[in-house]
Backbone as a chain_set.jsonl record, in Angstrom:
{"seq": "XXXXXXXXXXXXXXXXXXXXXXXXXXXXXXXXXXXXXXXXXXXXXXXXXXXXXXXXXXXXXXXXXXXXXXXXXXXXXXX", "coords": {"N": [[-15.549, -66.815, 189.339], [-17.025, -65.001, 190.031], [-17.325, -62.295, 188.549], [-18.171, -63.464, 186.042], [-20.584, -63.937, 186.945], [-21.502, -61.195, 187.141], [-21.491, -60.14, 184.851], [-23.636, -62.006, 183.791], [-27.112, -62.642, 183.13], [-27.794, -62.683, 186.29], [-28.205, -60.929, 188.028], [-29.915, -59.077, 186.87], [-31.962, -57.581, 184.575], [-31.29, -58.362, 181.218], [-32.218, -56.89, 179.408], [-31.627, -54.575, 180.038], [-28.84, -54.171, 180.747], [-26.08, -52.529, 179.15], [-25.141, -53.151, 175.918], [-23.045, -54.621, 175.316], [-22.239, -56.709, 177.88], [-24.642, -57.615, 177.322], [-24.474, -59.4, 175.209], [-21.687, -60.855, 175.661], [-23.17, -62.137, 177.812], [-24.067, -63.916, 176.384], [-22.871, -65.992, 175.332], [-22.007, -67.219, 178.306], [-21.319, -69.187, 180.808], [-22.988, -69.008, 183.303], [-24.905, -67.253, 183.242], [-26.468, -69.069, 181.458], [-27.345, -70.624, 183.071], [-28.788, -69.331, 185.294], [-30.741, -68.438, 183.38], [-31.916, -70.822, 182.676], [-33.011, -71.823, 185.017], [-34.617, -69.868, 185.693], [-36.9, -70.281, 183.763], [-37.396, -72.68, 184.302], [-38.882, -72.096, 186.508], [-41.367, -71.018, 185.837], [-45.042, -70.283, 185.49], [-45.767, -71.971, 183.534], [-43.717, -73.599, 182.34], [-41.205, -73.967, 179.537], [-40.251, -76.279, 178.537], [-37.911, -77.222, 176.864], [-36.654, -75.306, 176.261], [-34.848, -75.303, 178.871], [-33.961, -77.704, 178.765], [-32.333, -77.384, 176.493], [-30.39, -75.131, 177.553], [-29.504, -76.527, 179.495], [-28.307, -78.875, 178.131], [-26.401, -77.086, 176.868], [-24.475, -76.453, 179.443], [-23.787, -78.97, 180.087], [-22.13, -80.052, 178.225], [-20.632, -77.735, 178.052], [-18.945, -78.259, 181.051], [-18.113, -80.894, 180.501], [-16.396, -80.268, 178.374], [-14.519, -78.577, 179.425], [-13.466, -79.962, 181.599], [-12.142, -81.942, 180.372], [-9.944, -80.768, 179.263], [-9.13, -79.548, 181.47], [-8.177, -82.662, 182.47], [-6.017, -83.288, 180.798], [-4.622, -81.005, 180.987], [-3.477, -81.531, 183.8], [-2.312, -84.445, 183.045], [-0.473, -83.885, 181.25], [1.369, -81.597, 183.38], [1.901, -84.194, 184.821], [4.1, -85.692, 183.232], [5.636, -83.966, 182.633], [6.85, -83.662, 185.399]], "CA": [[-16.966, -67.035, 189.228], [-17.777, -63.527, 190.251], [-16.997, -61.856, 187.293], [-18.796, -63.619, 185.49], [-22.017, -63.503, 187.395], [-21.614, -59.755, 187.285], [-21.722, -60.776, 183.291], [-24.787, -62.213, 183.06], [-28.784, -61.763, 183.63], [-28.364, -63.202, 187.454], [-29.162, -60.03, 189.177], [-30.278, -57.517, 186.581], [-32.095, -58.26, 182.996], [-30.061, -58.059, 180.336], [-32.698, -55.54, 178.572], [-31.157, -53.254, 181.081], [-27.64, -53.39, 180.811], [-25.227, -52.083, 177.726], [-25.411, -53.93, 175.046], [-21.633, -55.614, 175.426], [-22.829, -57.184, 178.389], [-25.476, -58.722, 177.037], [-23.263, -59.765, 174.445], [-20.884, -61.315, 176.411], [-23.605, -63.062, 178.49], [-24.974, -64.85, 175.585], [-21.989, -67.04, 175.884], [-21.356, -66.995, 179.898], [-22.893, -70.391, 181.492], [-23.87, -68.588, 184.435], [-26.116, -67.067, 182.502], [-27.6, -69.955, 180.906], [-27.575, -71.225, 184.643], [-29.339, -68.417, 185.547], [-31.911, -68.54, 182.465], [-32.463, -71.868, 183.089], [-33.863, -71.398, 186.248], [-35.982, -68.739, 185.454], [-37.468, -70.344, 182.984], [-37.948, -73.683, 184.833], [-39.784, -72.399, 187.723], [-42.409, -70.46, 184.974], [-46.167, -71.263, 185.54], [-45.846, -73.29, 182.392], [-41.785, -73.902, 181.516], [-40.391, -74.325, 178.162], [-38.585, -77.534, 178.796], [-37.282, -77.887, 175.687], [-35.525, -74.387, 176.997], [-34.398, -75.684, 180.045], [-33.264, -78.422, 178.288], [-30.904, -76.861, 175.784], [-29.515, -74.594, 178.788], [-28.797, -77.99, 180.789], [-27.2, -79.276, 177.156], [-25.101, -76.047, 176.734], [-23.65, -76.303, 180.722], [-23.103, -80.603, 180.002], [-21.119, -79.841, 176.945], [-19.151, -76.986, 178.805], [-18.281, -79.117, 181.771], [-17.491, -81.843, 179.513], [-15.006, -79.467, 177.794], [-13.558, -77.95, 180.416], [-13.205, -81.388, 182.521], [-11.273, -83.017, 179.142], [-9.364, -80.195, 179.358], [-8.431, -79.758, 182.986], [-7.371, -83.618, 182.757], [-5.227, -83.377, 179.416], [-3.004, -80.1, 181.393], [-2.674, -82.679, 184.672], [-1.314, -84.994, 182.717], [0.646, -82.798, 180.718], [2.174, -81.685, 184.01], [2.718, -85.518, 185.553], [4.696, -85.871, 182.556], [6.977, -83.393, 182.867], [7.693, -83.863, 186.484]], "C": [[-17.754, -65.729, 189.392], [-17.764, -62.918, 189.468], [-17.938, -62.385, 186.365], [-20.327, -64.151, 185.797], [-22.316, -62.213, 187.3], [-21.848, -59.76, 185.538], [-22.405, -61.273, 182.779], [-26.022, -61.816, 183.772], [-28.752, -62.014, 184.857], [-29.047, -62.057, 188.107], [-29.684, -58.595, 188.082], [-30.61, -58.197, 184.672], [-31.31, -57.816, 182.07], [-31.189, -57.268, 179.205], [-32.143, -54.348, 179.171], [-29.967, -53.024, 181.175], [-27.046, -52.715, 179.325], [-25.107, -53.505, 177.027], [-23.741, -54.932, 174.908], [-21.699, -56.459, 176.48], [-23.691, -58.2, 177.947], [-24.892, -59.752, 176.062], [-22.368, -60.976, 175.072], [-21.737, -62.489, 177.314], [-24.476, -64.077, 177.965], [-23.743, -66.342, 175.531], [-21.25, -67.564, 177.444], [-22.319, -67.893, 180.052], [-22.99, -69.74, 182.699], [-24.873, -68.312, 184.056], [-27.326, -67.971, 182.026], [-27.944, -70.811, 181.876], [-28.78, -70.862, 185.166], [-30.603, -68.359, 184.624], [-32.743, -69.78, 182.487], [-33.233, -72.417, 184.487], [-34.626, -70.848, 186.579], [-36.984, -69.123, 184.938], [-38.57, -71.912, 183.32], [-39.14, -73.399, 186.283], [-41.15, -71.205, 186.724], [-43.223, -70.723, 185.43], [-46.14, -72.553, 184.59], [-44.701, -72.997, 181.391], [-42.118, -74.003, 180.238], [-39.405, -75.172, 178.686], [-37.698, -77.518, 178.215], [-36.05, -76.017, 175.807], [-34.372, -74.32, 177.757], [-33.77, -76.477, 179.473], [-31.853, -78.292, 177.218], [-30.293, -76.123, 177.198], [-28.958, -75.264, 179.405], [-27.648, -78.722, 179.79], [-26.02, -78.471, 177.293], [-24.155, -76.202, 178.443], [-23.418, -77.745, 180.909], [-21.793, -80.279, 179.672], [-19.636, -78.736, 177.982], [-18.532, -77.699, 180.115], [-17.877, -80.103, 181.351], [-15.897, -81.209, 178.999], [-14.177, -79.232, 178.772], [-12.674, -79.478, 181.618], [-12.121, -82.496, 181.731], [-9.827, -82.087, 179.387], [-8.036, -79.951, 180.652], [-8.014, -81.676, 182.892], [-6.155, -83.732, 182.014], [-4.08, -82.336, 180.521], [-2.483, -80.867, 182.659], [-2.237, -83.839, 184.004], [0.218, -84.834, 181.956], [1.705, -82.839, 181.958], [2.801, -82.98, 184.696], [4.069, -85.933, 184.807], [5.566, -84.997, 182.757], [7.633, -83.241, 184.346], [8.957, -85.286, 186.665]], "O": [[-18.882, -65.494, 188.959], [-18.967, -62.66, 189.467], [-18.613, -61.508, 185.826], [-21.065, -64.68, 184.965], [-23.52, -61.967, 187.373], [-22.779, -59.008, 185.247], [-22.373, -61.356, 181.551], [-26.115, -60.992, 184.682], [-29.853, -61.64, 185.259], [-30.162, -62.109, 188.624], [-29.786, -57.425, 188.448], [-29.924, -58.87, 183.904], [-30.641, -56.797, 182.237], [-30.753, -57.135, 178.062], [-32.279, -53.222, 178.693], [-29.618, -51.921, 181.595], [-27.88, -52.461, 178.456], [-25.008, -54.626, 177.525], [-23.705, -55.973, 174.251], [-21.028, -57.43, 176.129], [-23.542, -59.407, 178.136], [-24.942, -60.953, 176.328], [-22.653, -62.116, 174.707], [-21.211, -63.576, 177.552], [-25.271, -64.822, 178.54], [-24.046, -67.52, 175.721], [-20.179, -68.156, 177.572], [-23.514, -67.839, 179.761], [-23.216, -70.727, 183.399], [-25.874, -68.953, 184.377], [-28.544, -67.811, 182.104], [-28.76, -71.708, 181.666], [-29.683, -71.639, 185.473], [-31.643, -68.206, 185.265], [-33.966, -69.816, 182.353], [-33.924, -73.423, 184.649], [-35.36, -71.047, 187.547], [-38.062, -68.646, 185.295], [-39.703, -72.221, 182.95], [-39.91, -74.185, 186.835], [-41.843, -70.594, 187.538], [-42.945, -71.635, 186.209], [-46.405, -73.73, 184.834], [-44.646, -72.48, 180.276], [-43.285, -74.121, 179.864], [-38.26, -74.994, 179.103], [-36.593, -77.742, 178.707], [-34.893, -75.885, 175.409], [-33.329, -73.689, 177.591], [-32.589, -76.132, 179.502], [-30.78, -78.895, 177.208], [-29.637, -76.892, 177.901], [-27.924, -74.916, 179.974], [-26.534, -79.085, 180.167], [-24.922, -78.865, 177.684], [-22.953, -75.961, 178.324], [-22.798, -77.978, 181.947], [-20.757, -80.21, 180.333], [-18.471, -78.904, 178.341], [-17.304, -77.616, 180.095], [-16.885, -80.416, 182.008], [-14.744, -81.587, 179.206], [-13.081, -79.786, 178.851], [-11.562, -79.634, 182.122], [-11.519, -83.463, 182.199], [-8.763, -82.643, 179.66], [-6.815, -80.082, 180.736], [-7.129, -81.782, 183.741], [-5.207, -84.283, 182.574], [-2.96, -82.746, 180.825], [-1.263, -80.966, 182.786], [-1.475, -84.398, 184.792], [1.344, -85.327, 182.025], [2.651, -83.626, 181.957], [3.965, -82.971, 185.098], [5.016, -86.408, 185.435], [6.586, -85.511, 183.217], [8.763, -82.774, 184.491], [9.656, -85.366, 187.675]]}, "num_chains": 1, "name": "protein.A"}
């Protein structure tokens, strides 16, 4: 998880780092963790911001959660 907080905008804008970085943190959900938070405590949010950012980190826990069950069963099976 550290790694890839060091990978996106949490502590430093991403106009400011090297451009592979930013790169890299256009697909990193911390980032869109992190953007989404920024963006929600605004004077006057962009929901519809917030709202894709909350889609994009569903979808990836979705994935990752299909995933992580599919390789535990994988392994039950071969024990």
């Amino acid at each position: 998880m550290l790694p890839l907080t060091f990978l996106s905008g949490a502590f430093l804008s991403l106009r400011l780092v090297p451009g592979w970085i930013a790169d890299v943190a256009r697909y990193n959900s911390v980032n869109w963790a992190a953007s989404a938070g920024r963006v929600a405590v605004e004077a006057h949010p962009a929901w519809a911001t917030v709202g894709s950012y909350a889609g994009f980190l569903a979808l990836a826990a979705a994935v990752t959660a299909t995933a992580a069950t599919r390789a535990f069963r994988t392994y039950q099976r071969s024990i």
